[in-house]
Jmol script that loads the backbone (N, CA, C; Angstrom):
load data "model"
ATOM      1  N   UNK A   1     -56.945   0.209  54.603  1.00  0.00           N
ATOM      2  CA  UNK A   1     -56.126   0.262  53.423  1.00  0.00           C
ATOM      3  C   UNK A   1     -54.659   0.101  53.840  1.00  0.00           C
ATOM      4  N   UNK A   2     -53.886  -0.108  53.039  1.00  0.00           N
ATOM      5  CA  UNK A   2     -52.620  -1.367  53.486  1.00  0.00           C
ATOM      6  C   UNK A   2     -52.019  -0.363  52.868  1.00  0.00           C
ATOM      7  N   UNK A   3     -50.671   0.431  53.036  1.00  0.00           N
ATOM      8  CA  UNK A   3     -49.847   1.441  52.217  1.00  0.00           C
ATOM      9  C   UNK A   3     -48.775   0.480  52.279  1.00  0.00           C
ATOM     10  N   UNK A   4     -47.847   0.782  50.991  1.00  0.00           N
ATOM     11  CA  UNK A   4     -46.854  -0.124  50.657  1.00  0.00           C
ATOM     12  C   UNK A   4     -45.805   0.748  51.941  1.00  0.00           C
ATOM     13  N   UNK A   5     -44.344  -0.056  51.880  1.00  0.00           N
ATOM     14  CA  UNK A   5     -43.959   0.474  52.427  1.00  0.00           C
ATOM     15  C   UNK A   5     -42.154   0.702  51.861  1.00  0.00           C
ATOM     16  N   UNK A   6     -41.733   2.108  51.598  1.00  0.00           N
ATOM     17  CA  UNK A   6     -40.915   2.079  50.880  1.00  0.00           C
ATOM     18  C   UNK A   6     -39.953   2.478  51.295  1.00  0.00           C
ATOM     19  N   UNK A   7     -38.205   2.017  51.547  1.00  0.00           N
ATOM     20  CA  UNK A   7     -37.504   2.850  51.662  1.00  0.00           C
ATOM     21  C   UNK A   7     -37.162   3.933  51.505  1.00  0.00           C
ATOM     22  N   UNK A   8     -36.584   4.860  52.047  1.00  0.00           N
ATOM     23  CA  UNK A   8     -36.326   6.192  51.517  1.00  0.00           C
ATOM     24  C   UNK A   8     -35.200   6.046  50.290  1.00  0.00           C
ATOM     25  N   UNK A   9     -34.332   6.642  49.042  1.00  0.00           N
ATOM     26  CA  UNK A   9     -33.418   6.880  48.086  1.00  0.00           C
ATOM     27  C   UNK A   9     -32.420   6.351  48.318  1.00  0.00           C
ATOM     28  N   UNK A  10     -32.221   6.840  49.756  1.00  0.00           N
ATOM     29  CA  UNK A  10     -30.728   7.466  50.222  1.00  0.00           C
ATOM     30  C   UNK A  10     -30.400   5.876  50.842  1.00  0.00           C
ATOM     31  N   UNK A  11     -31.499   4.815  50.934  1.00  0.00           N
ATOM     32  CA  UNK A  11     -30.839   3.268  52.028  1.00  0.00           C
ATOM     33  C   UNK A  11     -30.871   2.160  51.013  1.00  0.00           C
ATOM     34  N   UNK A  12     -31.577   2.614  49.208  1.00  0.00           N
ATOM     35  CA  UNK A  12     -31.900   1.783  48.256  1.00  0.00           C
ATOM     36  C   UNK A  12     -30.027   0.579  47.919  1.00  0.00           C
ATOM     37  N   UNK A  13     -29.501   1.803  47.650  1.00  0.00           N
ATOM     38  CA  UNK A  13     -27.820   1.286  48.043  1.00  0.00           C
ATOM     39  C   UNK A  13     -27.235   0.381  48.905  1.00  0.00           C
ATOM     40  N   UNK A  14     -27.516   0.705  50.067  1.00  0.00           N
ATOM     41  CA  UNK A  14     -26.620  -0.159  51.089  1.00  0.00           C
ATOM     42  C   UNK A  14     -27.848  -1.444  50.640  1.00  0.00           C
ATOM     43  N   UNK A  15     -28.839  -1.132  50.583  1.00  0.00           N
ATOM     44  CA  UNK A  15     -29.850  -2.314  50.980  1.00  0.00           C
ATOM     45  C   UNK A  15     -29.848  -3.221  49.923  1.00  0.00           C
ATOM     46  N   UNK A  16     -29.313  -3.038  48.560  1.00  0.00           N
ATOM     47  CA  UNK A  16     -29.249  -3.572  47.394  1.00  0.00           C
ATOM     48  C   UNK A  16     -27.844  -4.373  47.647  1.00  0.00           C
ATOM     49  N   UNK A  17     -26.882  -3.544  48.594  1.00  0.00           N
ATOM     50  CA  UNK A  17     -25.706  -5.118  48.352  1.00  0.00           C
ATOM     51  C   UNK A  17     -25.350  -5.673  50.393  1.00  0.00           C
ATOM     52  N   UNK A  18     -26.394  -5.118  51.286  1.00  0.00           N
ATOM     53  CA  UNK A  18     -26.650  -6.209  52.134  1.00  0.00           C
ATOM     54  C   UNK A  18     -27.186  -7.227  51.256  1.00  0.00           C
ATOM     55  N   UNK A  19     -28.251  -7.057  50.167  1.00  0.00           N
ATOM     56  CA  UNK A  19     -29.220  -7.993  50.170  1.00  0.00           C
ATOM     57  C   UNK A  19     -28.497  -8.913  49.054  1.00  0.00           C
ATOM     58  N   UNK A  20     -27.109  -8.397  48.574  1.00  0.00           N
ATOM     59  CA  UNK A  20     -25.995  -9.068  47.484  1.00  0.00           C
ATOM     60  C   UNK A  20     -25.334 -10.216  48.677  1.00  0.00           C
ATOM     61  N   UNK A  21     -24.454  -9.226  49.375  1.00  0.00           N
ATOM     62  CA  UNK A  21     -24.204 -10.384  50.552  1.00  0.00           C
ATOM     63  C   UNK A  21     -25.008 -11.380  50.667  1.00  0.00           C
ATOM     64  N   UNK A  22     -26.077 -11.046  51.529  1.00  0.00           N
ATOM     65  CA  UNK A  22     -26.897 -12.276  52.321  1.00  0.00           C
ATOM     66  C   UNK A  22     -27.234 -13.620  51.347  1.00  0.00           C
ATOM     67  N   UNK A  23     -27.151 -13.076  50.065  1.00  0.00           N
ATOM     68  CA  UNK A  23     -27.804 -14.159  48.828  1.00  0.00           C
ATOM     69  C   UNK A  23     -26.704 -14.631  48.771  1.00  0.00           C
ATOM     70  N   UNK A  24     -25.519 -14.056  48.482  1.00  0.00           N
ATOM     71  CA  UNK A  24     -24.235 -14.764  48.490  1.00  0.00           C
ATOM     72  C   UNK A  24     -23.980 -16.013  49.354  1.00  0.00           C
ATOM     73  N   UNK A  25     -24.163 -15.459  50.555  1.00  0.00           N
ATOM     74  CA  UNK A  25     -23.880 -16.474  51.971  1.00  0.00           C
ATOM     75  C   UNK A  25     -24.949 -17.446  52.199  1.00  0.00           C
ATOM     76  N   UNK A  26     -26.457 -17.193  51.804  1.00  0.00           N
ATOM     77  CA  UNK A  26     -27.495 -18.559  51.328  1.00  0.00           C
ATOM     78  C   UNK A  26     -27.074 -19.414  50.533  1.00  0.00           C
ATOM     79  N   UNK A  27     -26.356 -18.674  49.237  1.00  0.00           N
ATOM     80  CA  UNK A  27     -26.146 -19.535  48.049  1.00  0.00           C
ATOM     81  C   UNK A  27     -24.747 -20.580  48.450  1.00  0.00           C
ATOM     82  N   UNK A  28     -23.929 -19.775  49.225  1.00  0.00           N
ATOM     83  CA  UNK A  28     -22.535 -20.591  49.598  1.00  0.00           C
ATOM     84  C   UNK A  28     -22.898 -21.680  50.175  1.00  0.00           C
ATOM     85  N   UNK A  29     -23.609 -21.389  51.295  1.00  0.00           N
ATOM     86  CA  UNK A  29     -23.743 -22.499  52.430  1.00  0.00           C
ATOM     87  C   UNK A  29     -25.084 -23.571  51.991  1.00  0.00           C
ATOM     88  N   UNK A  30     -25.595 -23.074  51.394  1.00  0.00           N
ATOM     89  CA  UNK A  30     -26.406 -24.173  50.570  1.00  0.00           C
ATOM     90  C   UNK A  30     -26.166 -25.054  49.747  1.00  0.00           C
ATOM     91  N   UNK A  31     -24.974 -24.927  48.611  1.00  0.00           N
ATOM     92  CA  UNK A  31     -24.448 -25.461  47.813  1.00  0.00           C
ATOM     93  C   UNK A  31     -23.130 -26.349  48.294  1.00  0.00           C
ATOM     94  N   UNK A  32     -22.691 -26.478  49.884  1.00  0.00           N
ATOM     95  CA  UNK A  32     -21.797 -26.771  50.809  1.00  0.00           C
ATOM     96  C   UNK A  32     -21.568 -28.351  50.504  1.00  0.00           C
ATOM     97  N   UNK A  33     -20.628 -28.636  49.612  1.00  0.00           N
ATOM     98  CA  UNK A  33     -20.203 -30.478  49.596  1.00  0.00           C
ATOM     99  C   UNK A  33     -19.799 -31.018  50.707  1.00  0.00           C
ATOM    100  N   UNK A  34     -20.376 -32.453  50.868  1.00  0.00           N
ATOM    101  CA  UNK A  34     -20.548 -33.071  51.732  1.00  0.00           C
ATOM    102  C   UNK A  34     -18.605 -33.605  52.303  1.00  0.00           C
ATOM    103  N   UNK A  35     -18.843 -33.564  53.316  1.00  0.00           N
ATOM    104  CA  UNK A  35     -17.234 -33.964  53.438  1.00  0.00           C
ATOM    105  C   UNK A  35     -16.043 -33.069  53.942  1.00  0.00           C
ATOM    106  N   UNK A  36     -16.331 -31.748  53.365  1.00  0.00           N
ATOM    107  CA  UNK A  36     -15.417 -30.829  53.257  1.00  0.00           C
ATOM    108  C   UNK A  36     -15.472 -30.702  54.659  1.00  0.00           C
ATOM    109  N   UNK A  37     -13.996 -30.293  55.269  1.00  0.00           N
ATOM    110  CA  UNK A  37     -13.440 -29.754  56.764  1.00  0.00           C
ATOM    111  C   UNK A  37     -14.575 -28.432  56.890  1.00  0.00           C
ATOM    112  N   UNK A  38     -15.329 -28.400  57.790  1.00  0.00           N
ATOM    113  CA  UNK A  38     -15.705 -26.873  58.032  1.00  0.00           C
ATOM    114  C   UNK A  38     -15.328 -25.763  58.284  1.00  0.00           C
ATOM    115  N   UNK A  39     -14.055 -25.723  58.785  1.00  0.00           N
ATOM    116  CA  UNK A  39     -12.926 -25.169  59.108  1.00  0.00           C
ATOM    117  C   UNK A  39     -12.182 -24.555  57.392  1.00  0.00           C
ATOM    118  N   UNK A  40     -12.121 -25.226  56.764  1.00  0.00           N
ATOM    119  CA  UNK A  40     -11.781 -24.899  55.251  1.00  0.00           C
ATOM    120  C   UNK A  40     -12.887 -24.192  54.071  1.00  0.00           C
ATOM    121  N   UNK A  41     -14.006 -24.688  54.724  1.00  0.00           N
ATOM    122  CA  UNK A  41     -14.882 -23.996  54.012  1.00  0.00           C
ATOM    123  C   UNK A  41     -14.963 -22.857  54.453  1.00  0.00           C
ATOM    124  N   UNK A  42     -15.143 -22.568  55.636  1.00  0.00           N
ATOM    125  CA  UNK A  42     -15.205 -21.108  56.250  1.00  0.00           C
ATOM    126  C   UNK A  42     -14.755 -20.384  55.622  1.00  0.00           C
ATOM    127  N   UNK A  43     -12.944 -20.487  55.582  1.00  0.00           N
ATOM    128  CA  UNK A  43     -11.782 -19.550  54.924  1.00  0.00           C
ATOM    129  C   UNK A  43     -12.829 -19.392  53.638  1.00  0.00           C
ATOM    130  N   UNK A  44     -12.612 -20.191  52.580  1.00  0.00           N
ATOM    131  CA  UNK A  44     -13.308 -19.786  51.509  1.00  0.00           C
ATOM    132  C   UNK A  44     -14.124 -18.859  51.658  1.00  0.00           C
ATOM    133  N   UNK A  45     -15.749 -19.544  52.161  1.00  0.00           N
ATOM    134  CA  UNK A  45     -16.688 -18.514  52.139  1.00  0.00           C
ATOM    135  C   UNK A  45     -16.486 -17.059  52.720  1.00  0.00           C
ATOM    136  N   UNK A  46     -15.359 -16.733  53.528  1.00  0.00           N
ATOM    137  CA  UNK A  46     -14.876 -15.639  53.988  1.00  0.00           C
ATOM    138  C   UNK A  46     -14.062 -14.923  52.796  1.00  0.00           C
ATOM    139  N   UNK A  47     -13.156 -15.682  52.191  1.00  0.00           N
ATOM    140  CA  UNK A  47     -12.761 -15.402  51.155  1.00  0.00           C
ATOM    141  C   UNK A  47     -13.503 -15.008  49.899  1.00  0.00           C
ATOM    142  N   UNK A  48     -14.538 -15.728  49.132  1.00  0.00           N
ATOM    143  CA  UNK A  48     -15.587 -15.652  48.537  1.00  0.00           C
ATOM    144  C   UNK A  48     -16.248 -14.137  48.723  1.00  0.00           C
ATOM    145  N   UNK A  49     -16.420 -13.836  50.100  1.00  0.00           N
ATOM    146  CA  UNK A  49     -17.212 -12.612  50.585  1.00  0.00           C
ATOM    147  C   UNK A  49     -16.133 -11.632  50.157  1.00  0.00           C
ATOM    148  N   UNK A  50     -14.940 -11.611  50.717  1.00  0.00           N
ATOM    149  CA  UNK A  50     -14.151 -10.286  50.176  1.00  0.00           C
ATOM    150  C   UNK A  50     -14.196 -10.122  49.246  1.00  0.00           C
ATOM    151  N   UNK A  51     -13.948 -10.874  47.970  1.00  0.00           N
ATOM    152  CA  UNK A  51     -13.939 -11.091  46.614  1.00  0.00           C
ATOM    153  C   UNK A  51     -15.127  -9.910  45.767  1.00  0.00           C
ATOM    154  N   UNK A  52     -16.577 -10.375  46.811  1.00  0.00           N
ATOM    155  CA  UNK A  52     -17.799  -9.681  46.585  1.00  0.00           C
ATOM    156  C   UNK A  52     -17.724  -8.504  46.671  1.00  0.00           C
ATOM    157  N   UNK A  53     -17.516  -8.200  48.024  1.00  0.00           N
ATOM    158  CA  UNK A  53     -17.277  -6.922  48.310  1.00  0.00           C
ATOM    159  C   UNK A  53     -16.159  -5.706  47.590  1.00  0.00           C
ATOM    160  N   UNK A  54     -14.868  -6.410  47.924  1.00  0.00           N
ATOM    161  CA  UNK A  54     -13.973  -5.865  47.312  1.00  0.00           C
ATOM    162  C   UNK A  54     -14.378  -5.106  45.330  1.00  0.00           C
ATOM    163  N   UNK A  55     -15.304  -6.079  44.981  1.00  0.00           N
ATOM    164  CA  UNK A  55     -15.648  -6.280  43.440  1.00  0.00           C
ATOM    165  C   UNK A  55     -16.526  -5.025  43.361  1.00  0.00           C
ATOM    166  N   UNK A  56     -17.840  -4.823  44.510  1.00  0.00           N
ATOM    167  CA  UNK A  56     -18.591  -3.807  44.777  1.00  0.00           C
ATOM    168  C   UNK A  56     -18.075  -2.785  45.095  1.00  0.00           C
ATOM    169  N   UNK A  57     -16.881  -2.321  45.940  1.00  0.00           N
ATOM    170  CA  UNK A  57     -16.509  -1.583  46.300  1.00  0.00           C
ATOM    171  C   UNK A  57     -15.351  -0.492  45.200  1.00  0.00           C
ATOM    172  N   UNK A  58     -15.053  -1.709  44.006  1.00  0.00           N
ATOM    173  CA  UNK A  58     -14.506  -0.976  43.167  1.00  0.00           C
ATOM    174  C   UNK A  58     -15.499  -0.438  42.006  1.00  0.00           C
ATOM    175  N   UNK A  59     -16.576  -0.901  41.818  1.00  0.00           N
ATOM    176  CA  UNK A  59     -17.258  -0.696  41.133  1.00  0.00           C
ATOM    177  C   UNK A  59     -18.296   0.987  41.196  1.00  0.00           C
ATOM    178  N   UNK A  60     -18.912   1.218  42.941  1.00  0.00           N
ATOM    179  CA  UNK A  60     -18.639   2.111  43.216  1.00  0.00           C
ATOM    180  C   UNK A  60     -17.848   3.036  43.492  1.00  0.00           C
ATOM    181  N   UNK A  61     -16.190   3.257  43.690  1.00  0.00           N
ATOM    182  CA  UNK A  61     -15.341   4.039  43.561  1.00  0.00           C
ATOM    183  C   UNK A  61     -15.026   4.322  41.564  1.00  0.00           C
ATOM    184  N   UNK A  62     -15.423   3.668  41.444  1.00  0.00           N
ATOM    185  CA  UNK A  62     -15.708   4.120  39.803  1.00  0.00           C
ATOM    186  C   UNK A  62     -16.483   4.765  39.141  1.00  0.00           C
ATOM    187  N   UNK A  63     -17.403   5.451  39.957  1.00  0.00           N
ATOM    188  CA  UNK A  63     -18.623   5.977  39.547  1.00  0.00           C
ATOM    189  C   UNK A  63     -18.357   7.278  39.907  1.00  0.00           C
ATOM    190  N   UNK A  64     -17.246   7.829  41.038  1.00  0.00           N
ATOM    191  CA  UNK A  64     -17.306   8.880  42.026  1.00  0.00           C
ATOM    192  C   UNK A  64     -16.346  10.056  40.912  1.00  0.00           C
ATOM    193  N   UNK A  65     -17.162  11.238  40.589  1.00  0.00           N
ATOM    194  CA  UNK A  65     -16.271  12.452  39.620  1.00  0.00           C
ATOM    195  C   UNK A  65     -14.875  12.182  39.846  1.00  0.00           C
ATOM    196  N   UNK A  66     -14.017  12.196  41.147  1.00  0.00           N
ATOM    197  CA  UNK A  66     -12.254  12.612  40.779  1.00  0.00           C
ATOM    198  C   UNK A  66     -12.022  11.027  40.676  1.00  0.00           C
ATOM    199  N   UNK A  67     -12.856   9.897  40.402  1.00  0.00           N
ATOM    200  CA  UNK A  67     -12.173   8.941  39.543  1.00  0.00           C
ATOM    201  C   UNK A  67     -12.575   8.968  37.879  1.00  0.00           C
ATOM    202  N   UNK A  68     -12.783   9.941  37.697  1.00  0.00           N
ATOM    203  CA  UNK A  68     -12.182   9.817  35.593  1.00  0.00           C
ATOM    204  C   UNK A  68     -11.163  10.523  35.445  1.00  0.00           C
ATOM    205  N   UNK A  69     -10.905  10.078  34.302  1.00  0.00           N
ATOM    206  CA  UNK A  69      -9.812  10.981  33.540  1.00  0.00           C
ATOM    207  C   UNK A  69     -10.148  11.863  33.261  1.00  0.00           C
ATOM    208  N   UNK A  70      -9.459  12.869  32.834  1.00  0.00           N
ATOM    209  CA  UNK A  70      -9.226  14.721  32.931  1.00  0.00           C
ATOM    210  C   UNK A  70      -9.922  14.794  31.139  1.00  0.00           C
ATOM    211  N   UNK A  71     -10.591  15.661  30.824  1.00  0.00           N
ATOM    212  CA  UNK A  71     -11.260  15.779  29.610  1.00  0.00           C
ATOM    213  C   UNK A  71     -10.726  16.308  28.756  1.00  0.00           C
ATOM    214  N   UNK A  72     -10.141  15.544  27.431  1.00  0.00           N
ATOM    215  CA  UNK A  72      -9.346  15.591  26.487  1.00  0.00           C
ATOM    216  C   UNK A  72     -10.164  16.660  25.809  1.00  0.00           C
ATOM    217  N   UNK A  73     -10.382  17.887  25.962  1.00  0.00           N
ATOM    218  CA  UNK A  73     -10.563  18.896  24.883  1.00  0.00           C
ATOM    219  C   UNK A  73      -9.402  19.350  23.761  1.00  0.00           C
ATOM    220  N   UNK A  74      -8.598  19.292  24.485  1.00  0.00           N
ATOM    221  CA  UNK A  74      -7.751  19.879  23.604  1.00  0.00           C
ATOM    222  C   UNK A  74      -6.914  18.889  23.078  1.00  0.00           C
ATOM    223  N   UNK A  75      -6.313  18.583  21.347  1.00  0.00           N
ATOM    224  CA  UNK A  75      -5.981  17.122  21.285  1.00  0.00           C
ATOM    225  C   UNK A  75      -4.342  17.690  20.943  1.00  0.00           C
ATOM    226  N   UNK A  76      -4.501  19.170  20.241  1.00  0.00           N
ATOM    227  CA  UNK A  76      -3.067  19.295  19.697  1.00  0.00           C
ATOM    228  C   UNK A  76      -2.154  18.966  21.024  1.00  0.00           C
ATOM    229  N   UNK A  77      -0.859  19.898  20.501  1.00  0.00           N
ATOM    230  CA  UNK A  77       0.150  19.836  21.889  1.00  0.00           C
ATOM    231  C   UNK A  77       0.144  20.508  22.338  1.00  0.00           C
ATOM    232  N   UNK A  78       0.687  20.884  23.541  1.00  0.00           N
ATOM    233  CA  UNK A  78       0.609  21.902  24.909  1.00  0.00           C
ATOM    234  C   UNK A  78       1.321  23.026  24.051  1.00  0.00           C
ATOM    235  N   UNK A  79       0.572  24.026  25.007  1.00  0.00           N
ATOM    236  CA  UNK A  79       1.236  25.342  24.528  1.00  0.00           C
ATOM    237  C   UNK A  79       2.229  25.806  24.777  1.00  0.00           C
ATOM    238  N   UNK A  80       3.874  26.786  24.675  1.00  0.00           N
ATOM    239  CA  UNK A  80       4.603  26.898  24.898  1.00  0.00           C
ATOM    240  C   UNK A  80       5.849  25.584  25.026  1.00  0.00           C
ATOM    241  N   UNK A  81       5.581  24.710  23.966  1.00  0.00           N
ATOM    242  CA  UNK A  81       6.695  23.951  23.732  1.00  0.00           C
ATOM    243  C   UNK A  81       7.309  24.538  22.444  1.00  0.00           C
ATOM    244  N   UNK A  82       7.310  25.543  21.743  1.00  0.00           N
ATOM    245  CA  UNK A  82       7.807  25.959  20.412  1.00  0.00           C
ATOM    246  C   UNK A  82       7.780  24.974  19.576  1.00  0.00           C
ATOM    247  N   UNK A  83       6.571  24.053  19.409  1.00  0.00           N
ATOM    248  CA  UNK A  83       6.177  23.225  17.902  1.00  0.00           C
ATOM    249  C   UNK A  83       5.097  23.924  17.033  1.00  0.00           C
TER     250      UNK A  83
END
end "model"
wireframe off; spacefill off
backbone 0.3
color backbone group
């Protein structure tokens, strides 16, 4: 009998945007026009990759508790301004 075989929780993350990268960098270099300096494409696709990352990386720092805003319970005005 053949047991599947599953990552543990905790590697589902990293392994979901290695596996963003790597598709990225198939899809770049596959779609590569004929002609272009290789030297110029590089920059790009290097460029391209930060873009990714950078995009992921804000996306998770957005998720993390001390990035929201502070919870508007109270709407009047602060106390001790004499209004």
């Amino acid at each position: 009998m053949m047991r599947a075989v599953l990552l543990p929780a905790r590697w589902i993350g990293p392994a979901v945007i290695y596996g963003l990268v790597g598709a990225w960098a198939v899809l770049w270099f596959a779609a590569e026009p004929p002609g272009q300096p290789a030297v110029a494409y590089l920059g790009q696709f290097f460029g391209a990759e930060s873009v990714l990352l950078l995009s992921i990386g804000m996306v998770l720092i957005s998720t993390l508790p001390c990035a929201r805003p502070p919870s508007t319970a109270s709407t009047g005005p602060p106390s001790g301004t004499g209004v």
